[in-house]
C-alpha positions as CSV (number, residue, x, y, z in Angstrom):
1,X,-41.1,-9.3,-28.4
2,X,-38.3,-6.9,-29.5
3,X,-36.4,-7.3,-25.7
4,X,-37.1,-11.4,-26.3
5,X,-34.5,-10.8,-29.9
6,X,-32.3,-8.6,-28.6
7,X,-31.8,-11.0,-26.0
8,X,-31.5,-14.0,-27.8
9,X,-29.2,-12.3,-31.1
10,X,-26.1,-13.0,-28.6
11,X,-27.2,-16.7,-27.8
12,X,-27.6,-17.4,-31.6
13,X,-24.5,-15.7,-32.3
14,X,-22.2,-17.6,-29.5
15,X,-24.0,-21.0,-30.7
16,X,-22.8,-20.3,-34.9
17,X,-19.4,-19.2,-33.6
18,X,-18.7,-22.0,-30.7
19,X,-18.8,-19.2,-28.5
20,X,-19.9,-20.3,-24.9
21,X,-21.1,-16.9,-23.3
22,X,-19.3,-16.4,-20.0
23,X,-21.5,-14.8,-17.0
24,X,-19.9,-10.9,-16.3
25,X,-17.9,-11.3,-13.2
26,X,-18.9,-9.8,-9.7
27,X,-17.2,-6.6,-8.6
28,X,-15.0,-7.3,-5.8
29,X,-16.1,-7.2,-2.3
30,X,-15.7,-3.7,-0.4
31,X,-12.9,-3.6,2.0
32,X,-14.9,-2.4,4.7
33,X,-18.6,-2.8,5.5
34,X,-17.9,0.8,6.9
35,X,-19.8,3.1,4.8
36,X,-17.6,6.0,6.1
37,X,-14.7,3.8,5.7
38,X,-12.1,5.4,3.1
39,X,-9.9,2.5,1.8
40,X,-8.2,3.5,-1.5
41,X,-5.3,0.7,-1.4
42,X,-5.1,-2.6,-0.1
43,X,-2.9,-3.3,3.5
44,X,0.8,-2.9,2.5
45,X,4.1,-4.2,4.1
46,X,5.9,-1.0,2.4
47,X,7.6,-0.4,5.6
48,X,9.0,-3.5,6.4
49,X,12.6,-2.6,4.7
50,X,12.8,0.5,7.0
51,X,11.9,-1.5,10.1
52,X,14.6,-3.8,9.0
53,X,17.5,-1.4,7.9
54,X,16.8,0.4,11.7
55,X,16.4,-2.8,13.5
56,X,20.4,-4.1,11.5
57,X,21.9,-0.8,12.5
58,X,20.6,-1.3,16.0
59,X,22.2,-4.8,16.3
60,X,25.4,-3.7,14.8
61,X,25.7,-0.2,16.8
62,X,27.6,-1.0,20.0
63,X,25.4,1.3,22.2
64,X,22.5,3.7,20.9
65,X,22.3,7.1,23.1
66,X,18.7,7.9,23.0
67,X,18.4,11.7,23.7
68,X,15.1,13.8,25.0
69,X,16.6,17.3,23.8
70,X,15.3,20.7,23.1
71,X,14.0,22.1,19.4
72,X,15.0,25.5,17.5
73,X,11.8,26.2,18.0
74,X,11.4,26.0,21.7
75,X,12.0,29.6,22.1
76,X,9.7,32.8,20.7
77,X,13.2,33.9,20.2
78,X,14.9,31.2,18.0
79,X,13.3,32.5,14.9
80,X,14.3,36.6,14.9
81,X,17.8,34.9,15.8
82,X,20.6,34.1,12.8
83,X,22.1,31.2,15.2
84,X,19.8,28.7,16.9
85,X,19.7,28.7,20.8
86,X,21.8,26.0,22.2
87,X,20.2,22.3,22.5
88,X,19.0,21.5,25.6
89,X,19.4,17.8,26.9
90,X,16.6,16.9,29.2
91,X,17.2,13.2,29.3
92,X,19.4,10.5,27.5
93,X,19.5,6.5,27.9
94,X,22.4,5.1,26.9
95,X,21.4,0.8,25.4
96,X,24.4,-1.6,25.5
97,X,23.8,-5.3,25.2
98,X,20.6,-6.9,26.1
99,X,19.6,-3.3,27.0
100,X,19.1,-3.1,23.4
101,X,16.1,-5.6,23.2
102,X,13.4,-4.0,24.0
103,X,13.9,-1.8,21.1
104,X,14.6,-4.5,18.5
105,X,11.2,-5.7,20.4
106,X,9.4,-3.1,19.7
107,X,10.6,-2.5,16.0
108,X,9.7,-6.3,15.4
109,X,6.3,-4.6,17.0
110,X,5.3,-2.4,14.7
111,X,3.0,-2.7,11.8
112,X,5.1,-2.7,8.1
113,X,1.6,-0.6,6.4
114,X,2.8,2.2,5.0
115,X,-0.1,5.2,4.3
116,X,-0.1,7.7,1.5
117,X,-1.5,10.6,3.9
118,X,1.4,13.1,4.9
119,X,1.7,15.8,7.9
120,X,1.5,19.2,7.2
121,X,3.5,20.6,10.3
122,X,6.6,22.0,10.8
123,X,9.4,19.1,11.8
124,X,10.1,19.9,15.6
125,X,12.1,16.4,16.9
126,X,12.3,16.2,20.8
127,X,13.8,12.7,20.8
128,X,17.3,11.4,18.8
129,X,18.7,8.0,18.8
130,X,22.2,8.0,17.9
131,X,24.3,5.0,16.9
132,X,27.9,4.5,17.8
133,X,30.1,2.0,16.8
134,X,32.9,2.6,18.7
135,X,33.7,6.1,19.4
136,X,31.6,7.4,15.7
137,X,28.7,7.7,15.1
138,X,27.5,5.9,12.6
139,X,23.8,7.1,11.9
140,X,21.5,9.3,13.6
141,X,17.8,9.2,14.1
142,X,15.7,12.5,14.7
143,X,12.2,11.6,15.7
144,X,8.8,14.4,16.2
145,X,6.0,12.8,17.7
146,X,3.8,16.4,17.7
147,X,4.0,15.7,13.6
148,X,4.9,12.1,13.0
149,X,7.6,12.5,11.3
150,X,11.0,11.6,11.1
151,X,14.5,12.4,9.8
152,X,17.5,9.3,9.2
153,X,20.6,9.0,7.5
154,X,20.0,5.2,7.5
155,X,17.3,4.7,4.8
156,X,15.0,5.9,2.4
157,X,12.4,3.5,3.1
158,X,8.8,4.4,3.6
159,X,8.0,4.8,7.2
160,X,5.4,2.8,8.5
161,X,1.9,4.7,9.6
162,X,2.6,2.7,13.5
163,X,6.0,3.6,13.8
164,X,5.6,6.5,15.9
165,X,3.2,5.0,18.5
166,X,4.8,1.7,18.2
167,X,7.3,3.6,19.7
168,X,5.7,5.8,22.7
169,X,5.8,2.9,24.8
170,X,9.1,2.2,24.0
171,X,10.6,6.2,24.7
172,X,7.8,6.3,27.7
173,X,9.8,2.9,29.2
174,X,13.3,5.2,29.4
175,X,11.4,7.9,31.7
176,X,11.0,10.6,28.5
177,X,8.0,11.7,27.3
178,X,6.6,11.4,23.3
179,X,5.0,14.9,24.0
180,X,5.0,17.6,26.6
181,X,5.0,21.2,27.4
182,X,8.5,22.0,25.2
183,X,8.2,26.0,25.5
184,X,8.1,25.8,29.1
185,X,10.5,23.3,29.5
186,X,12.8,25.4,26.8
187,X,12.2,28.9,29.1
């Protein structure tokens, strides 16, 4: 009898006070159905304004030298040394033109979500685009495919999760490779 009045005291009191009581709403529907799936934010497009800054200095660059080079870090010896062993160039592609399209391609490829998980390894590029207008350069792109990271002069956007194996195929298509045997290659 008590549980029948405590359920009813909020009835009586919504019907003296014109009160209508509302049902509590649902909580929202998991992301995943996964239980092992970890989704703490919803999809993002936080990306997208780094895809377009590199994609508008692409189009505006009269050629972009893509460059497969050598790392600092190559060598056993780089680090006991005060000056860095000389860069290396193992291969470069040089995109004029419609040679450019297949990059702007693939940029328009890539998926804008941006993640909020980082790398913890130490930056080693192997692979540089470089943008000329003329005879400058205008900006410079440092990529490392071991760690996923990337250095640019042209934004501070948010790089998207996808970039770097949007772009494997991409590097893969100009006869370089995203990752190989550096340290050998280096000796």
């Amino acid at each position: 009898m008590r549980l029948l009045r405590r359920m009813m005291i909020p009835v009586v009191l919504g019907v003296v006070c014109g009160c209508s009581p509302q049902a509590t709403p649902p909580p929202p529907a998991a992301a995943s159905e996964d239980p092992l799936a970890i989704e703490d934010k919803p999809p993002n497009a936080e990306g997208q304004p780094m895809l377009d800054d590199l994609a508008r200095v692409a189009r505006d660059a009269d050629r972009i030298v893509v460059v497969e080079h050598s790392s600092p870090y190559d060598t056993n010896n780089s680090s006991n040394s005060a000056t860095p062993p000389a860069e290396r160039r193992y291969r470069e592609a040089v995109l004029t033109g419609t040679r450019k399209q297949p990059f702007l391609a693939t940029l328009e490829g890539i998926d804008p979500y941006v993640s909020d998980w980082t790398t913890a390894c130490i930056f080693e590029p192997h692979h540089r685009f470089e943008f000329y207008k003329g005879k400058k350069r205008t900006h410079t792109l440092e990529v490392c495919f071991q760690c996923g990271e990337l250095r640019w002069d042209g934004t501070r956007n948010p790089v998207p999760q996808a970039f770097y194996a949007g772009l494997e195929p991409f590097i893969e298509s100009l006869g370089m490779q995203p990752e190989r045997d550096w340290q050998a290659l280096a000796r």
